[in-house]
C-alpha positions in Angstrom: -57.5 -18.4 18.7 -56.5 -21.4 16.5 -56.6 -25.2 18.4 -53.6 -27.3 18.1 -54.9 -30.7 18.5 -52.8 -33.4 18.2 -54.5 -37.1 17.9 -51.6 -40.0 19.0 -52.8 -43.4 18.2 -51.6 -45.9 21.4 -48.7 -48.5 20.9 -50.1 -51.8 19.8 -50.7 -54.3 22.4 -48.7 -57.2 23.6 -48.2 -60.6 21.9 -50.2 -61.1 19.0 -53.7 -62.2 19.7 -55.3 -62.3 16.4 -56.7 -59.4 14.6 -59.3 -58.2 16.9 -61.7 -55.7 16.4 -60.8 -53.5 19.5 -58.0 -54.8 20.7 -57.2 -53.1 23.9 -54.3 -55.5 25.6 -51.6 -54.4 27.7 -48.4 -52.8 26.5 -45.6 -55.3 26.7 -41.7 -54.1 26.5 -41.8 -54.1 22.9 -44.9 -51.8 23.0 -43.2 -49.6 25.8 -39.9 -49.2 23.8 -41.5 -47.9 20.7 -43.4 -45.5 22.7 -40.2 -44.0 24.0 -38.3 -44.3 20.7 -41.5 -42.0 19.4 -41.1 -39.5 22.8 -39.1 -36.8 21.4 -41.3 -36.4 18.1 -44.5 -36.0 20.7 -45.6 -31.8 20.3 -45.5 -30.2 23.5 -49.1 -29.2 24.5 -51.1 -27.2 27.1 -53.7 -29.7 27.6 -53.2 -33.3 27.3 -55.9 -35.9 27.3 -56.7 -39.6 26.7 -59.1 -41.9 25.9 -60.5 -44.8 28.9 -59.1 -47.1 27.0 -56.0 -48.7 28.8 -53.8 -48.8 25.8 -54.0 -45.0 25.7 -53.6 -44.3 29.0 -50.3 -47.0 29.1 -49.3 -44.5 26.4 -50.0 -41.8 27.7 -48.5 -42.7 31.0 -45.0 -44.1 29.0 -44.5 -41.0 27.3 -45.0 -39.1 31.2 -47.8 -37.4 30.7 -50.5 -36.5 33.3 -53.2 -37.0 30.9 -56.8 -36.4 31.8 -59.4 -39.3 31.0 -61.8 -38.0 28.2 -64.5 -40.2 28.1 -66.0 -38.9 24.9 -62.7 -40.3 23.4 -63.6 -43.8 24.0 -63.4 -46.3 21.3 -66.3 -47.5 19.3 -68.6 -49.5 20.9 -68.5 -53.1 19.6 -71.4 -54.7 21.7 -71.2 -58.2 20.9 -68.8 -58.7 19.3 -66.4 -57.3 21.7 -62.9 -59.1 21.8 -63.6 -61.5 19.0 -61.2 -62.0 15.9 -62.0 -60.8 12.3 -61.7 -64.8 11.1 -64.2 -65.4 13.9 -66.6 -63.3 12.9 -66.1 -63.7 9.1 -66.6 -67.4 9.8 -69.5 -66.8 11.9 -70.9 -64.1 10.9 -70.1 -62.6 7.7 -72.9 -61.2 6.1 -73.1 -58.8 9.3 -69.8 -58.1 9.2 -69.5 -57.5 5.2 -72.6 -54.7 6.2 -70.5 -53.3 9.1 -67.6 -52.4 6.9 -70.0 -51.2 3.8 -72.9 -49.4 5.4 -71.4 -46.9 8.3 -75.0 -46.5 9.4 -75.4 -50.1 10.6 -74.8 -51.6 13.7 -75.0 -55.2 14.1 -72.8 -56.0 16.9 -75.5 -53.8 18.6 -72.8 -51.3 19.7 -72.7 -47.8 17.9 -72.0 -47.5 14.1 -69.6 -45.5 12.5 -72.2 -43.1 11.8 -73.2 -41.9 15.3 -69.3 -42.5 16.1 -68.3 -39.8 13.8 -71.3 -37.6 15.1 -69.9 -37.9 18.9 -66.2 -36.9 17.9 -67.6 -34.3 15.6 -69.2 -33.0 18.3 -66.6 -33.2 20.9 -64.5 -31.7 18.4 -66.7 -28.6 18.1 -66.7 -27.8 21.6 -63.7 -27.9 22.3 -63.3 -24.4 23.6 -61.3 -21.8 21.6 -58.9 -20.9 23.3 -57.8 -24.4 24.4 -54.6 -23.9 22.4 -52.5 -27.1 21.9 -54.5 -30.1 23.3 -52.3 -33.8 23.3 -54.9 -36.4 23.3 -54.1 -40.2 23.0 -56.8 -41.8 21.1 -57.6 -45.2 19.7 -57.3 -45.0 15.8 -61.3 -45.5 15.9 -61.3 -42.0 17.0 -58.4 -40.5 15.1 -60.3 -41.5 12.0 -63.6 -39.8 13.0 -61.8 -37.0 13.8 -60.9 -36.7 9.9 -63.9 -37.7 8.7 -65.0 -34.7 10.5 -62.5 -32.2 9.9 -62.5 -33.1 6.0 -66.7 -33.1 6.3 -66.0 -36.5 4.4 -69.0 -39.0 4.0 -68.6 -41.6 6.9 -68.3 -43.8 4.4 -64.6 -42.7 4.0 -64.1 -43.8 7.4 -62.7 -47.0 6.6 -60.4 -45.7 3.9 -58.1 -44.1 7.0 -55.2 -45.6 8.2 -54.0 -44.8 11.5 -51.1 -47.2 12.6 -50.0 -47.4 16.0 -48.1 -44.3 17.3 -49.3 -42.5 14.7 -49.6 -38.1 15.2 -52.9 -37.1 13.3 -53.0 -33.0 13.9 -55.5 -31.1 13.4 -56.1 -27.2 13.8 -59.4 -25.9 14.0 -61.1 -22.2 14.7 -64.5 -21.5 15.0 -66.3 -25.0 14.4 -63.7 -25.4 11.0 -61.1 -28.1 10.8 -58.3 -28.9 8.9 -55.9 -32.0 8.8 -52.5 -30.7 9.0 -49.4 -33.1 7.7 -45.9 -32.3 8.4 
């Protein structure tokens, strides 16, 4: 049996704060509005899930969904540099960052790297079980872009060459441990 799976990236957070590297805020009315005005274009699925994060699951919970919390959905783990700004950490660090967004194997926040990222929705993604049919899972856009990496068997590298803007549908279908991204 093919799996539907459809990846929804969350609706951005409230008021700007900067561009932060794992921005996880609170939905304002702005955020909730867009969600609905997306509603109707949401695939109806057998299975819906969503990541810890509380953008997804404010997403998840706008578009009236009973979603179950997958924790091997969560977003990449930023260690230190959790909640900080890019100009912050281009100012203070930005030999570290320059290797974060070059090398996907490193890690200098002293979170997990894009590397083992891609390896943990890779493997969540190939055990999923076969005959889960059409799975809705709302995901931060750390995780829909692993998820193509993977299905495209794509060097991590192209990880940061995805774009997944909020309220985005990525869908994949997969069978037997073989992905493909599916537009339209």
């Amino acid at each position: 049996m093919t799996i539907r799976l459809t990846l929804l990236a969350p609706a951005p957070a409230a008021a700007p704060r900067g561009a932060r590297v794992d921005d996880d805020g609170p939905l304002d009315e702005a955020g909730r509005r867009q969600v609905r005005a997306v509603a109707a274009g949401v695939p109806s699925a057998r299975r819906h899930l969503t990541s810890p994060s509380g953008r997804c699951r404010q997403t998840a919970a706008e578009l009236g969904l009973d979603a179950e919390v997958e924790t091997d959905l969560r977003e990449l783990d930023l260690g230190s540099w959790h909640g900080r700004t890019l100009d912050e950490l281009a100012a203070g660090e930005p030999e570290a960052l320059a290797e974060w967004t070059t090398d996907p194997a490193s890690a200098p926040h002293g979170g997990e790297s894009v590397v083992r990222l891609c390896r943990r929705i890779g493997d969540w993604l190939d055990h999923l079980p076969g005959n889960a049919g059409r799975v809705l899972a709302v995901t931060p856009a750390s995780v829909a872009r692993a998820s193509v990496v993977h299905a495209l068997g794509a060097p991590p590298d192209a990880f940061w060459r995805i774009d997944v803007p909020p309220l985005t549908q990525v869908r994949l279908t997969g069978r037997n441990h073989r992905w493909n991204l599916r537009f339209g």
